[in-house]
Every structure is written in C-alpha cells, then in structure tokens.
C-alpha positions as CSV (number, residue, x, y, z in Angstrom):
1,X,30.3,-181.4,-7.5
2,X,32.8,-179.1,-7.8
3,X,34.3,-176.9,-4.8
4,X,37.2,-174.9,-6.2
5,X,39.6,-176.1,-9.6
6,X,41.4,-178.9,-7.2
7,X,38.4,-179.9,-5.3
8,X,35.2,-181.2,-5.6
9,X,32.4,-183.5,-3.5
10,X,31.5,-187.1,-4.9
11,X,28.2,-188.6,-3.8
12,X,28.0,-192.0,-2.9
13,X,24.0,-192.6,-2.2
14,X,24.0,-190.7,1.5
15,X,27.9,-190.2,1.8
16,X,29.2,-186.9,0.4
17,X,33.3,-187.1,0.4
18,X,35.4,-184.5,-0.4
19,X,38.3,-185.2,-3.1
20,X,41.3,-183.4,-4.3
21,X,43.9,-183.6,-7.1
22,X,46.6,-184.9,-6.3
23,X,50.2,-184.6,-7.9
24,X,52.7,-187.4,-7.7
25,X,56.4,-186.4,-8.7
26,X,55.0,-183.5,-11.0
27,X,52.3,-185.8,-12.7
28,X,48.6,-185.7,-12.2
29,X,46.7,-188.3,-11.2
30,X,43.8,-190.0,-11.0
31,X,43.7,-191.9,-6.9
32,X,40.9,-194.4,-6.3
33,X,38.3,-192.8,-4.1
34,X,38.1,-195.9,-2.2
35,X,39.1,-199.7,-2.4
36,X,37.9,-201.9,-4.2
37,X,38.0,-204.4,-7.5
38,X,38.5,-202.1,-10.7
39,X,35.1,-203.5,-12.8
40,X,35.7,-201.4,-15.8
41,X,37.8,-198.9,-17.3
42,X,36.3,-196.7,-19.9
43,X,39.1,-194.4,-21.7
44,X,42.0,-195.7,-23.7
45,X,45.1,-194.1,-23.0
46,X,45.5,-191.1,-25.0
47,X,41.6,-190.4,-25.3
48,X,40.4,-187.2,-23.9
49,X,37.3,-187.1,-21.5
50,X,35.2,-184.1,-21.1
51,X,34.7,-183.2,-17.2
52,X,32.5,-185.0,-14.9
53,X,32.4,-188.2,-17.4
54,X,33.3,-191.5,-15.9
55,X,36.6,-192.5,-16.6
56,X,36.8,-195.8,-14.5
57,X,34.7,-197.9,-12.1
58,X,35.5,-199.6,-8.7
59,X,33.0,-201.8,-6.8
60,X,33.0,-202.2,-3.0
61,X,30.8,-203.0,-0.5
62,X,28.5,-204.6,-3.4
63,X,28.5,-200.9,-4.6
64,X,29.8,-199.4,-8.1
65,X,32.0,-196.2,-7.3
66,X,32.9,-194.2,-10.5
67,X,35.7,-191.8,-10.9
68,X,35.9,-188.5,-12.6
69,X,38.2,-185.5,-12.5
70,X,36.1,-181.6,-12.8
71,X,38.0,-180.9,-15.9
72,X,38.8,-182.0,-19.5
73,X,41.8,-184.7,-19.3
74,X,43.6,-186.7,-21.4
75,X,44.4,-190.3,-20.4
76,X,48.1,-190.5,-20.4
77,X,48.4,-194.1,-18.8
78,X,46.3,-196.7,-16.7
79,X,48.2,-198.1,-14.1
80,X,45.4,-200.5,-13.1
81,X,43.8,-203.3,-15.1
82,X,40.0,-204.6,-14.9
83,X,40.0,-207.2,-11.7
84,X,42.8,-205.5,-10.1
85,X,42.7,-204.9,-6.3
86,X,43.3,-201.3,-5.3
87,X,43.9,-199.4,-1.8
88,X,42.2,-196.1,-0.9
89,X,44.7,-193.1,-2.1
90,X,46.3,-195.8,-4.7
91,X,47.3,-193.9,-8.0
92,X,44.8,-195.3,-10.6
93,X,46.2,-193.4,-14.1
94,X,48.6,-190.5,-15.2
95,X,46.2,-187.5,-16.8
96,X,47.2,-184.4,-18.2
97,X,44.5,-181.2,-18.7
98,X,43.4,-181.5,-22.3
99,X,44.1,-178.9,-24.2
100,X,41.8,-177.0,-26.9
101,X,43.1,-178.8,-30.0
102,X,42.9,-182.0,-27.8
103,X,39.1,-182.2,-27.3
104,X,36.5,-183.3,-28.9
C-alpha cells in the first residue's frame, strides 16, 4: 500500500511493515524485506514491471514474502540467484523508473 512516492506498507498476513526506497551509490534498489531463501525471481533483467507486480519471492519462516516497488521499473540487474540466502536490508537488484516508451 502506498504512503507517499518513497514509501509504502507491505502486509504479511497480520504484520503491516513499512518499506522505503533505498539508494545505494546513486542507484535504486530493490532490498529484501526480510531474510530468507530467494524461491523465485520473475523479471529478466531489462523487462519492465508495472507497479505493485511481483518482481521476486523470498520464503521464511515456511512463509512466501514477495517484493514489489509502488512504481513502474525496469529490471536493470539481479544480484541474487534462485536458492540464494539473503539478509534483511541485503540489495536484491538494480532498477531504474521505467520510462513512457519503456512500458508495456
């Protein structure tokens, strides 16, 4: 759910947590909401997702978290592969804001 352009509220069944973008040297990207094993990614890099899609998913606790940003993105990298272990706050991929000529 979105609060403002760089924040939003992800539900996980009874948990609400707040998330915002983050920027790493200049880039945008995507941090893992949690830890976890990465079960799947959907995008290939240089695909553009329309907001609030699911872009990758991370399972913890026995639970499936997926990410999502609040805008239109273009997948610039992964940095994570399927089975990969990841930390809360780790940097999952490099996205830039899809432009109009860029989406679908």
């Amino acid at each position: 759910m979105p609060i403002t352009s760089e924040r939003w509220q992800v539900r996980i069944g009874s948990w609400w947590i707040p998330v915002r973008a983050w920027k790493k040297q200049g880039k945008r990207m995507i941090n893992s909401l949690t830890q976890g094993k990465v079960q799947s990614i959907l995008f290939r890099e240089g695909s553009v997702a329309r907001a609030h899609e699911n872009l990758i998913l991370l399972e913890t606790l026995q639970t499936v978290v997926p990410h999502s940003t609040s805008k239109d993105i273009t997948v610039l990298k992964w940095l994570v592969r399927p089975g990969d272990w990841v930390k809360w706050g780790q940097p999952l991929a490099e996205i830039e804001l899809a432009t109009p000529d860029k989406q679908v």
